[in-house]
VEXTORBA-133415 format. One record per residue: x, y, z of N, C-alpha, C, O, CB in turn; residue in one letter; residue number from 1. Coordinates in steps of 0.2 Angstrom, whole numbers. Glycine has a CB too. Layout:
<nodes>
((X,Y,Z),(X,Y,Z),(X,Y,Z),(X,Y,Z),(X,Y,Z),A,NUM);
...
</nodes>
This chain:
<nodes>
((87,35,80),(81,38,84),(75,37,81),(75,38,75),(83,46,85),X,1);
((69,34,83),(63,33,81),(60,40,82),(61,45,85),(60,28,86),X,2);
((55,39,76),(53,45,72),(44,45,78),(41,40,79),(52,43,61),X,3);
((42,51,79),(35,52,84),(30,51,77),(31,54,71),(34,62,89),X,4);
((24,47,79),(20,47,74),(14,53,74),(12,56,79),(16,39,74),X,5);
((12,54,70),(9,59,69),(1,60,70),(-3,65,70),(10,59,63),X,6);
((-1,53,73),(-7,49,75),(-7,53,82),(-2,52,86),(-7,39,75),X,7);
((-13,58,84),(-15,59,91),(-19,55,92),(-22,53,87),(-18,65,93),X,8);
((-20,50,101),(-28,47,102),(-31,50,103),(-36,49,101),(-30,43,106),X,9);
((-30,56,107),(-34,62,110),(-38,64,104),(-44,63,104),(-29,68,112),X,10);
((-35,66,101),(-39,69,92),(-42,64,92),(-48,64,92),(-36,70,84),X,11);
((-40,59,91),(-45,52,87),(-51,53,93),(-57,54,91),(-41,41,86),X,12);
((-50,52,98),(-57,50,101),(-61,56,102),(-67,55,106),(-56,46,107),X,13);
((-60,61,101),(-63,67,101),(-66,68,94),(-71,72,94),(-58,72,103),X,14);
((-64,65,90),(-67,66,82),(-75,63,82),(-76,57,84),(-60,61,75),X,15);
((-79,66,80),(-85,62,80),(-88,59,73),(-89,62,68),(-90,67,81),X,16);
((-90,53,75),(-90,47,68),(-98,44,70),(-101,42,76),(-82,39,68),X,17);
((-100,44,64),(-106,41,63),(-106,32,66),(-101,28,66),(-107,41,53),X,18);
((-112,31,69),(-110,23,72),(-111,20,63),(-115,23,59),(-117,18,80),X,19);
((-108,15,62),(-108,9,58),(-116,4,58),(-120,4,62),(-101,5,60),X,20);
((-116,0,53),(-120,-5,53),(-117,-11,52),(-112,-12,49),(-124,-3,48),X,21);
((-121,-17,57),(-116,-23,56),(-118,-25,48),(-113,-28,44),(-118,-31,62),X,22);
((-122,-24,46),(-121,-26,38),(-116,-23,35),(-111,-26,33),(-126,-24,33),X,23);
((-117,-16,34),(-110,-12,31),(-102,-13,33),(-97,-11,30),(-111,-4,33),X,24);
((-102,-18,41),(-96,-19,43),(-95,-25,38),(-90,-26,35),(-94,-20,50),X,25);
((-99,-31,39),(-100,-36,37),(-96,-36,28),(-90,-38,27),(-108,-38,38),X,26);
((-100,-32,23),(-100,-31,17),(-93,-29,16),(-91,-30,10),(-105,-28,13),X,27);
((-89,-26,21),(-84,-22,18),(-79,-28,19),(-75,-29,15),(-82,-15,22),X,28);
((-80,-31,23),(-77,-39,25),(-77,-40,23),(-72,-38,19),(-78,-44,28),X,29);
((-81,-45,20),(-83,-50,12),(-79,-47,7),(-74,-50,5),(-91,-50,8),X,30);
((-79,-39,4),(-75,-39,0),(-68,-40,0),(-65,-43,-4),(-76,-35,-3),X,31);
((-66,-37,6),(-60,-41,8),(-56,-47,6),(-51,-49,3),(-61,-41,13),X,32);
((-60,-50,10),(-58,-56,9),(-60,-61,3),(-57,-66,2),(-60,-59,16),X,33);
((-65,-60,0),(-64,-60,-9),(-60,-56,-15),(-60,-57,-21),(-71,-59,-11),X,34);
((-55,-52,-10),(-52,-51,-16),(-46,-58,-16),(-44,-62,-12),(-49,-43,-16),X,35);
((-44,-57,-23),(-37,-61,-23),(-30,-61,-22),(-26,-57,-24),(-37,-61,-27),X,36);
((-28,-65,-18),(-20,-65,-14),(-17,-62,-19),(-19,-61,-25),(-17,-73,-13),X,37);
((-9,-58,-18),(-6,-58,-22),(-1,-64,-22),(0,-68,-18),(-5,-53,-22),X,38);
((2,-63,-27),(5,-72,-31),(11,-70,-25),(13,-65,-23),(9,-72,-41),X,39);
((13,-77,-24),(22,-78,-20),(28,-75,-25),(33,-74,-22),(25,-88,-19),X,40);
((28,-73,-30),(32,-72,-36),(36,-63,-34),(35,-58,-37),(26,-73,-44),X,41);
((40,-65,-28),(43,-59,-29),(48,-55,-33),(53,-51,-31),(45,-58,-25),X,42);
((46,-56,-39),(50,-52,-46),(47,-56,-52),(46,-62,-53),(60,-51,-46),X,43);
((48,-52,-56),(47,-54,-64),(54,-56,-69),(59,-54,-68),(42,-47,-68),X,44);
((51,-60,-72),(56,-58,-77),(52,-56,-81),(46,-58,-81),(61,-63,-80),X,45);
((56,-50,-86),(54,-48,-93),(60,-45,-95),(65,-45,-92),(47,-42,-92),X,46);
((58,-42,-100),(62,-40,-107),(63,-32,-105),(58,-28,-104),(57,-41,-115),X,47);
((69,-29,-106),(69,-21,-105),(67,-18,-112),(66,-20,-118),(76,-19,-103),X,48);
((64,-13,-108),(61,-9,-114),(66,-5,-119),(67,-10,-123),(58,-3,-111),X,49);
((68,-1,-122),(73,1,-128),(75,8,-124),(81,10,-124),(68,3,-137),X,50);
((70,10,-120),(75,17,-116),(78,13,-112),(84,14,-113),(71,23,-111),X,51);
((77,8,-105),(81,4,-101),(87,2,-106),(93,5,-105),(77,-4,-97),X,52);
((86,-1,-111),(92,-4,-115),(98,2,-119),(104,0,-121),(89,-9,-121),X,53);
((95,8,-119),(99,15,-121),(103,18,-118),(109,20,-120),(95,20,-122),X,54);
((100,18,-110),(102,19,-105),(110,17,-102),(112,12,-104),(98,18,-102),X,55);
((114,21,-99),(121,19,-98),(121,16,-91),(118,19,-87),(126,25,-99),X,56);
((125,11,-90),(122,5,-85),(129,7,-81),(129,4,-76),(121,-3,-89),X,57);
((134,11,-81),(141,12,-78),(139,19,-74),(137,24,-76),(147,13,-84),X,58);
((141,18,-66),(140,24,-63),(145,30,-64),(152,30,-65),(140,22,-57),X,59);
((140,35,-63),(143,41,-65),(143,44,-59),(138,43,-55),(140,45,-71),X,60);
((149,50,-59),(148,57,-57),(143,59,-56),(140,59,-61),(150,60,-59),X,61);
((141,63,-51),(135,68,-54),(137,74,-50),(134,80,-50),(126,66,-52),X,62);
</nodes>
């Protein structure tokens, strides 16, 4: 069963909002799109820490 989102349009367009500036839309762009991709690298390798390595690795009861 699909969950009802919580988003009214009714509300949204009834909510009252300052108009924007095309500069201010513009600049928010740019930073956008100058920030940096993130890498293709979906997982790391690294070293466990000393609590990961303490830790008991066998499933338990609870």
């Amino acid at each position: 069963m699909a969950k009802q989102s919580k988003f009214s349009v009714r509300v949204f367009s009834e909510t009252e909002r300052e108009p924007i500036k095309r500069s201010d839309l513009e600049g928010a762009l740019r930073q956008v799109m100058a920030h940096p991709a993130r890498s293709s690298v979906g997982s790391e390798n690294r070293e466990p820490t000393r609590e990961e390595l303490s830790r008991g690795w066998k499933m338990s009861r609870r």
